[in-house]
N, C-alpha and C positions, 0 to 999 in steps of 0.2 A: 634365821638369825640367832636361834637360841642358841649353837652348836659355836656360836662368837664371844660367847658369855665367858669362857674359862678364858679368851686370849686375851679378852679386855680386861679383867681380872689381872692376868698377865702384865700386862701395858698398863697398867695403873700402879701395879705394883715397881715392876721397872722404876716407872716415869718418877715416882718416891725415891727408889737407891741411889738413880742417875743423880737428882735434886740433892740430897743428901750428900754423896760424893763430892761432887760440885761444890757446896757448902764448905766442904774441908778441903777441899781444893786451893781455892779461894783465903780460906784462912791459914793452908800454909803458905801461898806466896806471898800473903800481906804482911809474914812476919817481923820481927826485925832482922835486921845485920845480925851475924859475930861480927864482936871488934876485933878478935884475932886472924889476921888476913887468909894465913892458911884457909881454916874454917869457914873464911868468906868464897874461896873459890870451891872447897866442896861442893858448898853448898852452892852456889851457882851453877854448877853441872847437875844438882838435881834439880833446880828448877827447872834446868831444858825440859826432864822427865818430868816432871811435875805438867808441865805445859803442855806436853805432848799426852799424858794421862787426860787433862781437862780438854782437849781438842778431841775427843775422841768418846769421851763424857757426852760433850757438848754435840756433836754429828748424831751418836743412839741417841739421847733425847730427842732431835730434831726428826729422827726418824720415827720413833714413839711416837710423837707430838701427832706427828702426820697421820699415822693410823687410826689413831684415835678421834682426828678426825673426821679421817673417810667414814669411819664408824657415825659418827655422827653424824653424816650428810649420803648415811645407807653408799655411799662408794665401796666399804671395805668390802675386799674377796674379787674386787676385779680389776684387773690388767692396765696399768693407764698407757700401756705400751699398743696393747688390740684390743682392750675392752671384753677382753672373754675372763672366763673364771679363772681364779688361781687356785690351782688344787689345792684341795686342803694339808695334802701332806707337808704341803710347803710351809703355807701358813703356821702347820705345827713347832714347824722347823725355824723358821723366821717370821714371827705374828706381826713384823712391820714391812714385809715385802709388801711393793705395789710394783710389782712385772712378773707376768708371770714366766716359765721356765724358758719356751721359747724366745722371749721377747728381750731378758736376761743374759740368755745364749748370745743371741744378735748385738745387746749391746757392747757383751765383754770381747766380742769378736771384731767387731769396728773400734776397741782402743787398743 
């Protein structure tokens, strides 16, 4: 488990910018209006993006969340798809994967 030590590091740190983001996310939708209507519908098409930045925020975090806490319930590193190891190259690659490459494969191949 020690060799988990740098990606929880990792996912801790994440799990902060994601939160963080989110925070300013959040405070720019809650802004107010412009009263000049132009201005209003700008801005209204950045909120799509705005929205679409915090959905996506909000998914990484959930996927952080979860690793951290297979980590915690000694799950991380394995497969919730066959239960076998997930290389670690992977993990390097993506420290909140939970499938590993084959299981992955299979599933992007059934949608």
């Amino acid at each position: 488990m020690a060799e988990y030590e740098k990606l929880k590091d990792w996912l801790l740190s994440r799990r902060d910018e994601l939160n963080v983001r989110l925070g300013r996310i959040k405070k720019d939708v809650t802004r107010r209006a412009n009263a000049d209507w132009s201005e209003q519908a700008q801005e209204r098409e950045n909120d799509e993006v705005i929205d679409q930045l915090g959905n996506e925020a909000q998914a990484e975090l959930n996927l952080v969340n979860k690793a951290l806490d297979r980590m915690n319930y000694d799950d991380y590193g394995y497969c919730i798809g066959c239960g076998g190891e997930i290389a670690e190259a992977r993990l390097a690659a993506m420290p909140y994967a939970d499938l590993c490459i084959k299981c992955a494969e299979k599933r992007d191949q059934a949608s």
